[in-house]
C-alpha positions in Angstrom: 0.0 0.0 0.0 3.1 2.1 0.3 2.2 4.1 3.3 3.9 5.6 5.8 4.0 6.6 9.3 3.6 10.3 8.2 0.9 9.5 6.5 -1.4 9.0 9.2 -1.2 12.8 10.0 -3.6 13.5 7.3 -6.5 10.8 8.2 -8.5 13.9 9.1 -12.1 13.8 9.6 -12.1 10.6 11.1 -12.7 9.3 14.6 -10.9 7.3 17.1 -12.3 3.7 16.3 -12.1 4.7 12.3 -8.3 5.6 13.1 -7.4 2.5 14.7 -9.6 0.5 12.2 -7.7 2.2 9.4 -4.2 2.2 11.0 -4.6 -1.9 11.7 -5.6 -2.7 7.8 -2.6 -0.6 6.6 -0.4 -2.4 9.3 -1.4 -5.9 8.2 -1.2 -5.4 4.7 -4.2 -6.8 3.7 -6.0 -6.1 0.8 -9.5 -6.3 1.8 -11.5 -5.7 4.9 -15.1 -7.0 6.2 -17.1 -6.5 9.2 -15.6 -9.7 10.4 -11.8 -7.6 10.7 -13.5 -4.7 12.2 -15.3 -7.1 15.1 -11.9 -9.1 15.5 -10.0 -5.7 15.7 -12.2 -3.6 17.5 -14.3 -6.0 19.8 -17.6 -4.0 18.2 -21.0 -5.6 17.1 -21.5 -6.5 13.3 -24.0 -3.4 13.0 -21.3 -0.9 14.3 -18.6 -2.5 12.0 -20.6 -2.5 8.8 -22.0 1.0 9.6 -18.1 2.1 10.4 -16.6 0.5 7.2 -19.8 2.5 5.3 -18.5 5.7 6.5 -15.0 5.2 6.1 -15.9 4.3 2.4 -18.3 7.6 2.2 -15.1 9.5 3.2 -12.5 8.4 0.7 -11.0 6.0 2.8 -12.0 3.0 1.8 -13.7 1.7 -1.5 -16.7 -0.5 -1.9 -15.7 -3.8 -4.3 -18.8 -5.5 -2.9 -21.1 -6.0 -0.2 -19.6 -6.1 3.3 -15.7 -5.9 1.3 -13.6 -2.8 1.1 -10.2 -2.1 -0.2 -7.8 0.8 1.3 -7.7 3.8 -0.7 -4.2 4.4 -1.6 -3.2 8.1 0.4 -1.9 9.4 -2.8 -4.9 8.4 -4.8 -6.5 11.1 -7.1 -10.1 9.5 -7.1 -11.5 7.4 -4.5 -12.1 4.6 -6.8 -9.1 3.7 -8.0 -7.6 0.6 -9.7 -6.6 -1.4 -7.0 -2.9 -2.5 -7.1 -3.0 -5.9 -6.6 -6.8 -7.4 -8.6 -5.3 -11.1 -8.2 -5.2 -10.7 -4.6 -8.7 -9.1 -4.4 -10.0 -12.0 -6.7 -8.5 -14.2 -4.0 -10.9 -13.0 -1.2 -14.5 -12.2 -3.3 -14.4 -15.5 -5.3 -12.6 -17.8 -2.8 -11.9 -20.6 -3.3 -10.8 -19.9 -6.3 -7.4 -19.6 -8.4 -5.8 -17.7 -11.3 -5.3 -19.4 -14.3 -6.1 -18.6 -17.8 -4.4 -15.5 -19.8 -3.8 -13.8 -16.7 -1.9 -16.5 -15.2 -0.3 -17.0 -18.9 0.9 -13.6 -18.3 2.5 -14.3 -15.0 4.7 -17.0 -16.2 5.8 -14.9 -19.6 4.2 -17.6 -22.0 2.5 -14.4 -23.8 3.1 -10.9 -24.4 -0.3 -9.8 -24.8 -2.5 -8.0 -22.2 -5.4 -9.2 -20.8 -8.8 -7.7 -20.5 -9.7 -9.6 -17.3 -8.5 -11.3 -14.7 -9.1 -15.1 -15.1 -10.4 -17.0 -12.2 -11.1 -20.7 -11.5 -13.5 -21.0 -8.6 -15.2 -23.9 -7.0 -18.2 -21.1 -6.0 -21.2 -21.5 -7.9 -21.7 -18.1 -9.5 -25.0 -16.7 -11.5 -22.4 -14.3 -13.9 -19.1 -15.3 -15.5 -18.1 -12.0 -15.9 -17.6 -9.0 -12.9 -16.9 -5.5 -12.7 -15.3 -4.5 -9.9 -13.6 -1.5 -8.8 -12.7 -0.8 -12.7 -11.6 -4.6 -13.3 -12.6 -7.0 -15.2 -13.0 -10.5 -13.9 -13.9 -13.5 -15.8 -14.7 -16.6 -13.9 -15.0 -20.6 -14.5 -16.5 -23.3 -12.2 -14.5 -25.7 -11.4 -15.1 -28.7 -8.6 -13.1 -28.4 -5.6 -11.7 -32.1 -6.0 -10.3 -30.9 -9.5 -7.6 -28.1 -7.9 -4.5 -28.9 -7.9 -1.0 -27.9 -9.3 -1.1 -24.5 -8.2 1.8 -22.1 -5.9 1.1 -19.3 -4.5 1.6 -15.9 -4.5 1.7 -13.2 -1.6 0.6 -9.4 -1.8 1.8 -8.8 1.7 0.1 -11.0 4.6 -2.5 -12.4 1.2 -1.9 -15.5 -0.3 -3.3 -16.4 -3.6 -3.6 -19.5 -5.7 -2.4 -19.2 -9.1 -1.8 -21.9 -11.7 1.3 -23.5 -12.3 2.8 -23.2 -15.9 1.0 -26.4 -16.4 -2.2 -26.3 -15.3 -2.6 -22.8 -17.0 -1.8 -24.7 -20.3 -4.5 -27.4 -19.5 -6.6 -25.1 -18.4 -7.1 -22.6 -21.3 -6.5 -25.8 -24.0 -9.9 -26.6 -21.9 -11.8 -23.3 -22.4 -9.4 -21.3 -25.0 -11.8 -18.5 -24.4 -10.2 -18.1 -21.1 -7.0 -18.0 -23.1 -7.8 -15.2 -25.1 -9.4 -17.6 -27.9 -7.9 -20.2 -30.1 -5.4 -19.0 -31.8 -4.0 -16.9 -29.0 -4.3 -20.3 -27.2 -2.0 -21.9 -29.4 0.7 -19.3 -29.4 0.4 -19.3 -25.7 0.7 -23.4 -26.3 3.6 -22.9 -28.0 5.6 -20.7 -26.0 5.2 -23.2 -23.3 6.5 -26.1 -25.7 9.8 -23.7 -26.0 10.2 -22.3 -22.7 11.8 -23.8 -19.3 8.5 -25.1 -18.4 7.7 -27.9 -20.4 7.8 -31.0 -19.3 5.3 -33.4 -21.3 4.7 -35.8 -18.4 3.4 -33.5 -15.8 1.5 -31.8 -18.5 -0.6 -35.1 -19.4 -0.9 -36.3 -16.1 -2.6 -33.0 -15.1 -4.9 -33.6 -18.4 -5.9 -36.5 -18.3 -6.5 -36.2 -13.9 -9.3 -33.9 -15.4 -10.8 -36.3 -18.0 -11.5 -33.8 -20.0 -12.2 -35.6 -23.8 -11.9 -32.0 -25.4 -9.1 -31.0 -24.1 -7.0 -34.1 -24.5 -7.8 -34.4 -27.9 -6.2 -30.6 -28.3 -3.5 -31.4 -26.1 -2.0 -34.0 -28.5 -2.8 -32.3 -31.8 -0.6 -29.3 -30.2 1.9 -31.2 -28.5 2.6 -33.1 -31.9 2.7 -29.4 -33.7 4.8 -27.8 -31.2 6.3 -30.3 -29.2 8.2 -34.0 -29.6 6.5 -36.2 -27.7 7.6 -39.6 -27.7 5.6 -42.6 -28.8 4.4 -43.9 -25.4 3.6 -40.3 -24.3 1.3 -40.3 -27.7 0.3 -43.4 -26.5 -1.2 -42.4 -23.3 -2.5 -39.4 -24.3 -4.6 -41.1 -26.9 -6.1 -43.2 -24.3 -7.7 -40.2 -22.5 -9.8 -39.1 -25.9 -13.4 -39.5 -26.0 -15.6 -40.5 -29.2 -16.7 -37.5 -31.4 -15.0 -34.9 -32.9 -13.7 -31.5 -31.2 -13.4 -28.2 -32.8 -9.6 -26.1 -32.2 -11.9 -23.5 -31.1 -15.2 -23.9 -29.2 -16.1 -20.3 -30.1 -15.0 -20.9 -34.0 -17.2 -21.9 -37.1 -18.1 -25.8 -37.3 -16.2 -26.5 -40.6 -12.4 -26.8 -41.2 -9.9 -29.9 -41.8 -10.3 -33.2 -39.5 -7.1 -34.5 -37.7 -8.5 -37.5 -37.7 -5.5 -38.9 -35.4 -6.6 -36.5 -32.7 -10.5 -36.1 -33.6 -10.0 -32.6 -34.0 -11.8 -29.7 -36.2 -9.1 -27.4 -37.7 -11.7 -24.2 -37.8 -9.0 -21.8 -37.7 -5.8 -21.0 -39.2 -2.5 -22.4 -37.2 0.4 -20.1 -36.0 3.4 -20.3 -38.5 
């Protein structure tokens, strides 16, 4: 948050159990706040604590990302809803449990240069929207069932940790939903720059695919790892095994015609990467 002791000369306007509220979440680093903090903190009822956080927001202090959750306002901040500085660690907290995975992940581990719209996350909440607004980001999110997390590491904004995908299971993920990857063909390159970077290693790679028997993706994985990668006949082997009857298209979101790889049972609806 990048405060410091000086700064709290200037929390005018605000009394003593707003100060010491205030003081504490800039102390601990976190990134949000809830009534829950302000009762731990401040030994108060939940009215008093959702009524202080309230006016704390009203004031500039803090912003409003969603009911009962507030973010600091950064001291030097010129509008009192600004970007917040760390969205992954926010994501961590409103759609917990969750993780990041997708192009913003992909981003993370510099297996694409392109900039994301959203922030991608996986969570095992059942959500009515896919897509969220919040404090001026963008968050796209997935279901996914809690039994099928796994090969994340974390990442820390201060006292936060938050879940992100390993280079791996962001690969897996987004051959899953390329959507999530920034569609198919940015998919791919992403696909590829994993197939040429420090991260690949086949085997974990399948044995995170096929752990989420996931016909559509498999099928993709081995078209790609055969254009991109070498895999080795028993690793072809095994990843055929996981494929399901019927055909898959490259792209969900693509038109239904293109070339058949019938090898893989795979629709080539749009062009490949040179």
């Amino acid at each position: 948050m990048n405060y410091t002791s000086n700064d709290f000369s200037v929390l005018s306007g605000l009394g003593t159990q707003e100060r010491r509220l205030f003081s504490y979440l800039v102390a601990s680093e976190k990134p949000t706040i809830s009534a829950d903090d302000a009762i731990e903190h401040l030994g108060i009822d939940r009215a008093h604590a959702n009524l202080m956080l309230s006016r704390l927001s009203k004031k500039g202090w803090l912003q409003r990302l969603q009911r009962g959750v507030y973010a600091p306002v950064p001291i030097a901040s010129t509008t009192g809803v600004p970007i917040p500085q760390d969205p992954f660690a926010i994501a961590s907290t409103l759609f917990a449990p969750c993780y990041i995975s997708g192009w913003s992940a992909a981003e993370h581990w510099n297996l694409t240069e392109q900039i994301s719209n959203a922030v991608v996350v996986f969570t095992s909440r059942r959500l009515r929207k896919t897509r969220h607004l919040i404090a001026r980001v963008n968050y796209r999110t997935k279901y996914i069932a809690e039994e099928l997390v796994f090969g994340t590491t974390k990442l820390w904004f201060g006292v936060a940790a938050t879940q992100i995908a390993d280079p791996h299971r962001t690969v897996v993920d987004v051959l899953g939903s390329p959507d999530l990857g920034g569609g198919g063909r940015q998919t791919l390159d992403l696909v590829r720059a994993y197939w040429k970077s420090s991260h690949a290693d086949p085997d974990r790679l399948l044995d995170y695919a096929l752990r989420l028997r996931n016909g559509a993706l498999t099928k993709r994985l081995g078209f790609a790892a055969e254009l991109f990668g070498e895999p080795n006949d028993q690793w072809v082997a095994r990843c055929r095994q996981g494929m399901t009857k019927g055909v898959a298209l490259l792209d969900p979101s693509g038109p239904r015609r293109g070339r058949i790889v019938s090898k893989w049972h795979v629709r080539l609806n749009i062009p490949l990467p040179l």
